[in-house]
N, C-alpha and C positions, 0 to 999 in steps of 0.2 A: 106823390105818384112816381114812379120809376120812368116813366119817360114823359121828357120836358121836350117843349117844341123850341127849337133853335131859331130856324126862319121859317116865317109866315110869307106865304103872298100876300098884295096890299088886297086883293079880293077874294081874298079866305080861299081858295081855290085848292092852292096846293098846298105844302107845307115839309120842311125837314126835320126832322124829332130824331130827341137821343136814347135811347132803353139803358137804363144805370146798370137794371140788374143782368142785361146781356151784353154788354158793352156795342152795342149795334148802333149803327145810323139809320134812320127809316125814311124813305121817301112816299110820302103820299098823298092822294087825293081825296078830295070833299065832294063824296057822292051827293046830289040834291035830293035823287030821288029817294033812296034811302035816310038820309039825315046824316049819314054815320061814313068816319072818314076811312079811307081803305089803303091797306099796305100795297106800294108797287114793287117797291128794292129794297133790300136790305145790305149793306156791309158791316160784318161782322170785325171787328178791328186786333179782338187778340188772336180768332182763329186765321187771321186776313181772307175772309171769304164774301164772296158777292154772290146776293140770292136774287134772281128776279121773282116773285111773286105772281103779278098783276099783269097782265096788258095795260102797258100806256101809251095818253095821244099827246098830236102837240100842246094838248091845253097845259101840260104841267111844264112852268117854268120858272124858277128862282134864281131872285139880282141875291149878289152876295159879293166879298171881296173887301177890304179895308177901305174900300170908296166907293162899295157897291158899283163898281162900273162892270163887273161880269154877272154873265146867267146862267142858269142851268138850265138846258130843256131835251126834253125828248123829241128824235127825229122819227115821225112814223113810218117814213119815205125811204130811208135807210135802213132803221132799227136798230140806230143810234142813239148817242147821249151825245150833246153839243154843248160845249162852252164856249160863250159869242161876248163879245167885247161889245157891250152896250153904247157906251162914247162915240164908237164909230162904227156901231150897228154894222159889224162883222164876225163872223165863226170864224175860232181861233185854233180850236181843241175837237175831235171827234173820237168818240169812246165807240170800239165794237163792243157786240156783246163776246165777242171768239177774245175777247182781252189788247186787242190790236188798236194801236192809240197812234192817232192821225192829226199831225199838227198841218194846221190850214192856214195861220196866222201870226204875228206878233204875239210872244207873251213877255211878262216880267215879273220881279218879285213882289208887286202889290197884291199877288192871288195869293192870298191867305185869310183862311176862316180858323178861327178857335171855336172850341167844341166841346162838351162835357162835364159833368158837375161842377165841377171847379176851375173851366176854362182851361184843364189840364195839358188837353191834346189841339193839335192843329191839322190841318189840309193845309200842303202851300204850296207853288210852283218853285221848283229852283232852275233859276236860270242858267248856272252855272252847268249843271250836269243835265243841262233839260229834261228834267222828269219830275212827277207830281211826289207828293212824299205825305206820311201823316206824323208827325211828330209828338214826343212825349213831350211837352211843354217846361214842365216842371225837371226834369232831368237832362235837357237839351238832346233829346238822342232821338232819332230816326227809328222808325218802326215800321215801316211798310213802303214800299216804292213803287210805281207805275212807271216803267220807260217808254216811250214811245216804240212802235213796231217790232215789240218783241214780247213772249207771252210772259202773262206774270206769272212769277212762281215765289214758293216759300218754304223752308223747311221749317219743322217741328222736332225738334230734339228732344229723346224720352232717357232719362239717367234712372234707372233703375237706383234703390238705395241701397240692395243688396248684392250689387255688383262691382263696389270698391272695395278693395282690398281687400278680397277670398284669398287668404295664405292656407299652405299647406295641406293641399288637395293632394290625393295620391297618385303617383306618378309611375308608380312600381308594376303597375295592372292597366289594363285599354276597359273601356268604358266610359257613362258618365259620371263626372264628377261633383258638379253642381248643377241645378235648376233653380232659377230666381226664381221669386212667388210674387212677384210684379209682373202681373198681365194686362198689356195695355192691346184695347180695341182697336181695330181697323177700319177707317171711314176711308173707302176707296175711290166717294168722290173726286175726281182732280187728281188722285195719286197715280203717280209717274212712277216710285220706286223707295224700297226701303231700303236703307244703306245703317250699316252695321260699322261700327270703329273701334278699337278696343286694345289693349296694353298688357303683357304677360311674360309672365319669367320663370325660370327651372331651375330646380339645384344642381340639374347635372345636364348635359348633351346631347345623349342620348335619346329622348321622352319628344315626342311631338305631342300639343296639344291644341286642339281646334274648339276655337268661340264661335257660335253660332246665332242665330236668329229663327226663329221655330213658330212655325203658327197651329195652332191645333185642329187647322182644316188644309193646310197646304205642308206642313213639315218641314224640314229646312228649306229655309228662305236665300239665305245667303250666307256665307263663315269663310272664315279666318284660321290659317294655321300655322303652323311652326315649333322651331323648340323654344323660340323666345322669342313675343313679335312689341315694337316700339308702333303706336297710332294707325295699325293695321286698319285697311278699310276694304271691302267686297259691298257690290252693291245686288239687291232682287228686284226683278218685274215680276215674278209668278207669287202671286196673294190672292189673296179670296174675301171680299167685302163682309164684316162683321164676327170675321175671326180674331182668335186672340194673339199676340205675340209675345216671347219671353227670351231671354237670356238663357245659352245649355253652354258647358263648360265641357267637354268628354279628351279621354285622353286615346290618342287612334295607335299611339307606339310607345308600349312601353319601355320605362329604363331598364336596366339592365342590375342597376343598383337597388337594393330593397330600402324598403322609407325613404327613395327619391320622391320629389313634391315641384310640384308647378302652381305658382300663384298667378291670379285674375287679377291684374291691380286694377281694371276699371273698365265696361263697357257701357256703351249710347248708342242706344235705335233711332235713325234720324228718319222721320217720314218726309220724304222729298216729296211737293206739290206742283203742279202745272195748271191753270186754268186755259184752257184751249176751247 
């Protein structure tokens, strides 16, 4: 089955389950009346997004930790998420749902759950830089972070594969030059901003060329110009939920030279995120 229950309550109550084929964590509970157990939360770990689902009460609460001395539980009273230090029957950690992370307590590095087919991925607290973190286990590398009192956020970076190295566009004439044929969707969820970054060069001085970001319900988004620009970046707030976006290459001043050419060595559409 595609999702395997990690931790169980000791009275079948609640429980945290992994989904292989959405790489999700699922928190939920064991309806009596129905028989059948019901999604509350979901975090999704490659998109890093948090779903609530459900209404929940205090009844859901899981011990977890390398010595099981912490819990998880939901506060109804706040409409928070609480992690309490069992040993000394104190709240340590308080989760808003606005993303605002409220330390109440002592923590330390024994908050660490492994997680997923192969024990791949971790939840752990670091002490050091006080924030929660989910880690690639197997690659030792950090993939998601929680700081306390600040919202979470994450970018997504999209490399088109037809926007490395476009040589010898014409530069001689104004217009467009190129249009990529990678169109990636916009989930305006959470999204803060798209930010455009991109590298280009000219045979000759004269030629301005502008890289842009184009959606096919808002239009240019945001771009980039010059006769030759080195990691150029503009960022946009004005998009439009479930429109498309692409790579345009256009040349706005022509050279003066004929079979002057301006190359694209590379652009990335970065969807910056905020959960607030």
């Amino acid at each position: 089955m595609a999702k395997r229950t990690l931790v169980r309550r000791a009275d079948n109550a609640a429980r945290i389950s992994y989904d292989d084929s959405t790489s999700e964590l699922i928190f939920e509970r064991y309806n009596t009346e129905t028989a059948a157990w019901e999604e509350s939360l979901k975090i999704n770990l490659p998109a890093k997004r948090i779903t609530t689902i459900a209404d929940v009460d205090d009844d859901l609460k899981l011990n977890f930790g390398r010595t099981n001395k912490y819990a998880l539980r939901y506060n109804s009273t706040n409409d928070t998420w609480v992690l309490s230090d069992e040993v000394n029957d104190v709240d340590v950690l308080e989760i808003g749902r606005n993303g605002v992370i409220r330390v109440i307590g002592n923590l330390n590095d024994d908050l660490e759950l492994p997680f997923g087919a192969d024990k791949d991925f971790t939840a752990r607290y670091d002490a050091t830089n006080d924030d929660f973190r989910i880690k690639d286990a197997v690659n030792n590398a950090d993939l998601f972070r929680l700081k306390k009192n600040t919202v979470v956020g994450y970018t997504v970076p999209v490399a088109p594969q037809d926007c490395i190295n476009q040589t010898g566009l014409a530069a001689d004439s104004t217009g467009v030059k190129f249009t990529s044929v990678v169109r990636t969707k916009v989930d305006a969820r959470y999204l803060k901003k798209i930010r455009l970054r991109a590298s280009w060069d000219a045979s000759h001085t004269d030629s301005t060329t502008e890289v842009r970001v184009v959606g096919t319900t808002t239009g240019t988004i945001c771009s980039v110009s010059g006769n030759t620009g080195s990691n150029e970046e503009a960022e946009g707030t004005d998009f439009s939920d479930g429109e498309l976006v692409y790579i345009e290459v256009a040349v706005t001043t022509a050279s003066g030279t004929s079979g002057a050419t301006t190359d694209l060595t590379y652009a990335v559409i970065e969807f910056v995120y905020e959960m607030v």
